[in-house]
VOPAGU-2260 file (C-alpha; in pm, 1 decimal, decimal comma):
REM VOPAGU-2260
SITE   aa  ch    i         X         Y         Z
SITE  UNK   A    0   -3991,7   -5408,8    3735,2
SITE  UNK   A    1   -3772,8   -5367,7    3430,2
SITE  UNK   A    2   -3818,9   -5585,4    3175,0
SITE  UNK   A    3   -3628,3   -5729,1    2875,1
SITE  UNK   A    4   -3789,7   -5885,4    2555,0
SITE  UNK   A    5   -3679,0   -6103,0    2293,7
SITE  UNK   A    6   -3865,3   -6089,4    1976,1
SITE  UNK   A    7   -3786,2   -6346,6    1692,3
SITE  UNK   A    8   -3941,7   -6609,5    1470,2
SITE  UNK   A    9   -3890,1   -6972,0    1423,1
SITE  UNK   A   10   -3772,0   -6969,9    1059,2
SITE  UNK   A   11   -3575,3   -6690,0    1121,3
SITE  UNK   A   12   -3165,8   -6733,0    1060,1
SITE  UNK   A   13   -3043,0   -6474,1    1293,2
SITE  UNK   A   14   -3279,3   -6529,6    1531,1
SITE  UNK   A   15   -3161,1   -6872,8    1599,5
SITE  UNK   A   16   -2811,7   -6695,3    1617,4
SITE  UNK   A   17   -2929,9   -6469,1    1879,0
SITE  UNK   A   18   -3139,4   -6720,3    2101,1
SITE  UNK   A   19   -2810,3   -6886,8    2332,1
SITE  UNK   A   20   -2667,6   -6574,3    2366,7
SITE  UNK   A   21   -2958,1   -6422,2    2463,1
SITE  UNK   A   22   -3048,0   -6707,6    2707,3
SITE  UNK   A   23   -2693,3   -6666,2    2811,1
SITE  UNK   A   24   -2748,8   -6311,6    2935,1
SITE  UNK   A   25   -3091,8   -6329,6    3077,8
SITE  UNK   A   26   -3018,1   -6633,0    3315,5
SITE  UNK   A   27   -2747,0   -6376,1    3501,2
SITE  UNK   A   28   -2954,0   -6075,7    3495,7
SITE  UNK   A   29   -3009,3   -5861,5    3855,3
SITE  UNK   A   30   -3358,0   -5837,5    4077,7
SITE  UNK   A   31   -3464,2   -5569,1    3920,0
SITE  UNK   A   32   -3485,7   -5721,0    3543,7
SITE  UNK   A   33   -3704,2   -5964,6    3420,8
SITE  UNK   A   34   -3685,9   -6122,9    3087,9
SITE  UNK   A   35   -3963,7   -6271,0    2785,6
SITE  UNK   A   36   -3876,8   -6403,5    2494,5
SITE  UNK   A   37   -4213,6   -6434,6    2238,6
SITE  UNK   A   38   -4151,7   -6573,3    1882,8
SITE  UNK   A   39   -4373,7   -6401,8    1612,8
SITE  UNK   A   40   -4516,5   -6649,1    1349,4
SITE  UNK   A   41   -4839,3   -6562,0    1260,4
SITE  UNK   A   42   -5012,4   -6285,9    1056,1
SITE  UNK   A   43   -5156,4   -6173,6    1360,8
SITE  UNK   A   44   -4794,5   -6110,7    1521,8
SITE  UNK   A   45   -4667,9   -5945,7    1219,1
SITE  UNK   A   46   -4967,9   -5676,4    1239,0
SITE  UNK   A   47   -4900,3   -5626,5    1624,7
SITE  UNK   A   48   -4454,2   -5570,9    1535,9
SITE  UNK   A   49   -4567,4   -5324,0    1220,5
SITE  UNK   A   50   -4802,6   -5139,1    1511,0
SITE  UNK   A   51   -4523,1   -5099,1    1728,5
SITE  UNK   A   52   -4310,8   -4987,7    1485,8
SITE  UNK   A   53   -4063,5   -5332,6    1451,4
SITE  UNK   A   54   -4012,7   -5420,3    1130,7
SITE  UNK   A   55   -3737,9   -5663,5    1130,5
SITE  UNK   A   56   -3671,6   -5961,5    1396,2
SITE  UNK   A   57   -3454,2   -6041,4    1595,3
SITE  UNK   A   58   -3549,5   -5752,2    1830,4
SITE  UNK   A   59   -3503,8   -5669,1    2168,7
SITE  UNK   A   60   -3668,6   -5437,2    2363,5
SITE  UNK   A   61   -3564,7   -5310,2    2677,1
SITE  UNK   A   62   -3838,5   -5156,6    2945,1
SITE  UNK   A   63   -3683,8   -4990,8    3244,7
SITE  UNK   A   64   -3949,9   -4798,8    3448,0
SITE  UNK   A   65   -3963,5   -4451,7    3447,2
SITE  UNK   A   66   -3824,0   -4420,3    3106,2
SITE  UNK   A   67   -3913,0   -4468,6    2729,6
SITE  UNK   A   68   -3861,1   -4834,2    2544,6
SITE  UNK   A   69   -3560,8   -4867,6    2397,1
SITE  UNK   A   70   -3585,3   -5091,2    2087,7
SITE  UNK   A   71   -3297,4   -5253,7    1932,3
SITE  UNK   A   72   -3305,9   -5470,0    1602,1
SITE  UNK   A   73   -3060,5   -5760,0    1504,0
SITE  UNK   A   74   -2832,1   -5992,1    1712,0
SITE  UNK   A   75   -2614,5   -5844,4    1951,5
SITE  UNK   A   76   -2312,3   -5967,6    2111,4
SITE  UNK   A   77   -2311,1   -6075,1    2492,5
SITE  UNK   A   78   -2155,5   -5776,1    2609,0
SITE  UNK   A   79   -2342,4   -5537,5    2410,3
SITE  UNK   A   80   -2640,8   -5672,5    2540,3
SITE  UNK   A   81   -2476,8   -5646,1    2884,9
SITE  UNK   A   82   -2428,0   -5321,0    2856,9
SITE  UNK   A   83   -2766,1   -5218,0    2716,9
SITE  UNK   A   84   -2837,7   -5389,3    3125,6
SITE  UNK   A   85   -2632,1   -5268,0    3278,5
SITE  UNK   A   86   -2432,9   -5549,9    3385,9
C-alpha cells in the first residue's frame, strides 16, 4: 500500500500551519493510500531525519510502491498536496 507521511514537531511554526491542511487531505485520500503523521521532538528523532537525509520539518514523504520516496520539505497547499496524490 502507498503511504503518505507527515513529519513535524510540536514547537514548530509551520508545522502547526501545515497540520489542518494536511488532515484535510488525508481524511479524502483513495484505497490505495494510507497516511502517518509522527512529530519529531527528541534528540533521538533528530538523528533518525539527519539519517534520512531531512533536515528541515514540516516534511512529507510520499511512498508509492514500486517506486523511489519522494520527499518534500515545507507546507504545501491543499491542492499541491493533491496533486503530489493524485487526487
Amino acid at each position: 500500500m502507498n503511504k503518505v507521511i507527515k513529519l513535524s514537531a510540536t514547537w514548530c511554526g509551520p508545522c502547526k500551519q501545515y497540520a489542518p491542511i494536511f488532515n484535510e487531505v488525508v481524511d479524502g485520500l483513495p484505497d490505495t493510500w494510507e497516511s502517518l503523521a509522527v512529530d519529531i521532538d527528541t534528540d533521538e528523532g533528530r538523528e533518525l531525519m539527519i539519517a534520512n537525509g531531512i533536515r528541515s520539518v514540516p516534511t512529507t514523504v510520499f511512498m508509492e510502491v514500486g517506486k523511489d520516496p519522494k520527499i518534500i520539505s515545507g507546507v504545501m497547499s491543499a491542492e499541491q498536496l493533491e496533486e503530489q496524490l493524485g487526487m
